[in-house]
N, C-alpha and C positions, 0 to 999 in steps of 0.2 A: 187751212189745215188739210193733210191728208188724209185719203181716204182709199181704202187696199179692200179690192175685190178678187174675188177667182173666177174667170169665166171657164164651163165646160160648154158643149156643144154636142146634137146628135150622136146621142147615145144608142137612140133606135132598141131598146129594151124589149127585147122577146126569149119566150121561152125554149126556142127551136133556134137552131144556126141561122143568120140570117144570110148566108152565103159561107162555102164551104171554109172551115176555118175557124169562124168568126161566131162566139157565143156570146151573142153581145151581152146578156141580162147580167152574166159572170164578167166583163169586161165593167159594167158601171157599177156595181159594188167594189169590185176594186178600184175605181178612181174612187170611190167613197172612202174605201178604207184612208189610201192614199191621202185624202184632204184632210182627213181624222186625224191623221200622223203629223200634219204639218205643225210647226212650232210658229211659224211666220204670223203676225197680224193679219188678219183677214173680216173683214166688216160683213160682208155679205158672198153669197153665191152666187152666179145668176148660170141659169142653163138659155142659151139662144137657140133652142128650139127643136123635134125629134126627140121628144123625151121616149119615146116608144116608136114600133117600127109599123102595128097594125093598127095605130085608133083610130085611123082614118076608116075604117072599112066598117061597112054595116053591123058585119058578125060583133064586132068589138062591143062589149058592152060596159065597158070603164074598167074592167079587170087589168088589162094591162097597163093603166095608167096609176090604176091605185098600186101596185104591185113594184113597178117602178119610182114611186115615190117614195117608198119606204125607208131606202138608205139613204136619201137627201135629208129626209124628215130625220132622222137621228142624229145628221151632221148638227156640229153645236153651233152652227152660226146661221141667221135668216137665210131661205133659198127664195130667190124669185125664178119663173119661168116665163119665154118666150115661147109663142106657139108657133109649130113647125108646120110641115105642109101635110106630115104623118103623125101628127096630133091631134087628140079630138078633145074641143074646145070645151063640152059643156062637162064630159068627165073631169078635165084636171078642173073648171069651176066650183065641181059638183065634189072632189076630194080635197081642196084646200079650201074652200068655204069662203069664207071674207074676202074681197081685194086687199090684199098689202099695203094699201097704199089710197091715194085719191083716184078716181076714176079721170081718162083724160078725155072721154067720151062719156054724157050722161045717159044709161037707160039706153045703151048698146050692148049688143051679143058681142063685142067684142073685147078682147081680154088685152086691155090696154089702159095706164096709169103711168102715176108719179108716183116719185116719195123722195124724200130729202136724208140725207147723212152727213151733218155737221157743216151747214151752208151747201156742198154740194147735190145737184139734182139730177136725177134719174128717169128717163123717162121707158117705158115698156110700150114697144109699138107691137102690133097685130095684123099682118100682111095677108094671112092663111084668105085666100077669095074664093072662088068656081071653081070645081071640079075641071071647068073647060079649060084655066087657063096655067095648072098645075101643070108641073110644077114651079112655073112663074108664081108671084107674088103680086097683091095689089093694097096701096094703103088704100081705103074710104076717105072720101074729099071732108067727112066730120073730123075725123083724125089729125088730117094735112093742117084743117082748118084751125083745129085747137092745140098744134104745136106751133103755132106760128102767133095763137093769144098765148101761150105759156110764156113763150120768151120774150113776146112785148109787154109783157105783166110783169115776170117775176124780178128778169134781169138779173135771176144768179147763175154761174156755170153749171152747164147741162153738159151733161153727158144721155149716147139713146142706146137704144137693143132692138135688134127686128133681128126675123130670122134669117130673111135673104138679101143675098149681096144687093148695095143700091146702085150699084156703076157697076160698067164692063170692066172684066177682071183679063181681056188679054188672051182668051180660050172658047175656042171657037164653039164647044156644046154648050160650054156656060152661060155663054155671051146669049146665046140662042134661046136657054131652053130656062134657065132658072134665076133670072134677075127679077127685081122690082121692074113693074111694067112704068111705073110713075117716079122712080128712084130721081128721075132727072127734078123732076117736082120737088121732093124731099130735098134732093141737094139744093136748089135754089132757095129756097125758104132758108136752109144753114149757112149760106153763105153769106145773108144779109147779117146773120151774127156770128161771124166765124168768130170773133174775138172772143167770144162767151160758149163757142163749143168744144168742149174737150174731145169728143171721139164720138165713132158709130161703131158698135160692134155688131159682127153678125155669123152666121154660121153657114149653114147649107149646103155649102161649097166642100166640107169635107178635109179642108187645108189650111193650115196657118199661113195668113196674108196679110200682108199691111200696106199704105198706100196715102198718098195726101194732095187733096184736091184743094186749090184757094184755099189750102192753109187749114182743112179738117183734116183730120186722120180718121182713116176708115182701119178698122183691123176686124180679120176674122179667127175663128177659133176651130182647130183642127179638130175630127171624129176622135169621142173615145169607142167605137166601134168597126168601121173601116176608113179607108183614104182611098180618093179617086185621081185620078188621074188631071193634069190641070194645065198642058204645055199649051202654047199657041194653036197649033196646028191637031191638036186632038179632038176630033168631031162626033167622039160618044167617051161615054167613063170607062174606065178599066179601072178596077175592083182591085184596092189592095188590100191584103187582109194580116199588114202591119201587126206584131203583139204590143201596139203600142197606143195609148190613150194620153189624147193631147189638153192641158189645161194653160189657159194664161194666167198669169199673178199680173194686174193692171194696179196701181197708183195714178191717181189723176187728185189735183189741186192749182199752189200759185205755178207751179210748176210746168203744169200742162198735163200730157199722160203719157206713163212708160208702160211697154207693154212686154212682161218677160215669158216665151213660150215655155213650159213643161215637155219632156216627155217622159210620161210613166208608163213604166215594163210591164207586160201583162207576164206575169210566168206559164207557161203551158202547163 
């Protein structure tokens, strides 16, 4: 059976411009509106990660993450979150209260789980590490450890979500500054069941990408607040400050996964 998700991505929700142009908290209430309007089936949300642009910082004291939750929370279908590297982990715990889902980690700070829809499996990974090694990512070897008993247990198609890209993307800041430091890890562990993985999505990066290693497909999902710059030969970002906020519509089942990019018009 299918199963039709919308993935958004770094939305970076603040109340201040967060580069000239760019009001992001006004940019993701209209991708809200925008998902509100859709007629299309859709089973779930998921955001990979950047739900906000400051909960990272001391000052933050969950305000801005409760505040950005608001219009996901009214959307009429489940939203799950991935946490970004400018997320703060114990506020979104602390405003959506329960796990979603099964924990994939027991009696871990980190905000990572399952949950099933319709035979298909989902899992939510949790990259966010040290301050040191931001904005790299790193999974915890409990994590690596218990996606690798998920899949020799369950043996039903999985599909996963982390916030950061798990391979070289082909660009030289990228490559440098903001990958999974263990991604190579993560992909060997997937590739012993490529047959049973349907996809990794992730975010981060700012741009819609898709890409397929020994037969996974990795796809990311473009900013609804700015887009960076992503050529080979580019050795820092340049800031685009697009009116445009990117969503996928994914289907993944016998079929495999289609991944169709959105762009939605910010009007000025």
């Amino acid at each position: 059976m299918t199963v039709r998700f919308l993935q958004v991505s770094d939305t970076h929700w603040n109340t201040t411009p967060i580069t000239p142009g760019v009001e992001s908290a006004r940019r993701s209430n209209l991708l809200c509106d925008w998902i509100r309007g859709l007629i299309a089936p859709i089973d779930f949300v998921i955001h990979t990660g950047d739900l906000v642009h400051r909960g990272h910082i001391p000052e933050d004291d969950g305000e801005s993450t409760r505040a950005a939750l608001i219009p996901f929370q009214a959307l009429h279908q489940p939203c799950h979150f991935v946490i970004g590297n400018h997320d703060n982990r114990t506020a979104l715990r602390n405003a959506l209260g329960d796990c979603p889902g099964q924990p994939l980690v027991e009696s871990s700070e980190r905000w990572c789980y399952r949950f099933t829809v319709r035979g298909e499996q989902f899992l939510i990974l949790d990259a966010r590490d040290t301050t040191e090694i931001d904005p790299h990512g790193r999974l915890d070897e409990k994590q690596l450890d218990s996606i690798q008993k998920v899949l020799r247990d369950t043996q039903q198609p999985t599909t996963l979500f982390v916030h950061y890209a798990p391979l070289a993307m082909d660009c030289d800041w990228i490559d440098r500054t903001m990958l999974l430091t263990n991604g190579e890890d993560l992909h060997r562990i997937l590739a012993k069941d490529s047959d049973r993985i349907r996809a990794v999505f992730f975010g981060h990066i700012h741009r819609p990408t898709c890409f397929s290693r020994d037969g996974i497909l990795y796809a990311s999902c473009g900013s609804a607040a700015m887009h960076l710059s992503h050529w080979p030969e580019d050795t820092t970002p340049t800031v685009h400050p697009d009116p445009i906020a990117f969503a996928n519509y994914v289907s993944v089942g016998p079929q495999g996964a289609l991944v169709k990019t959105h762009w939605v018009s910010i009007p000025s």
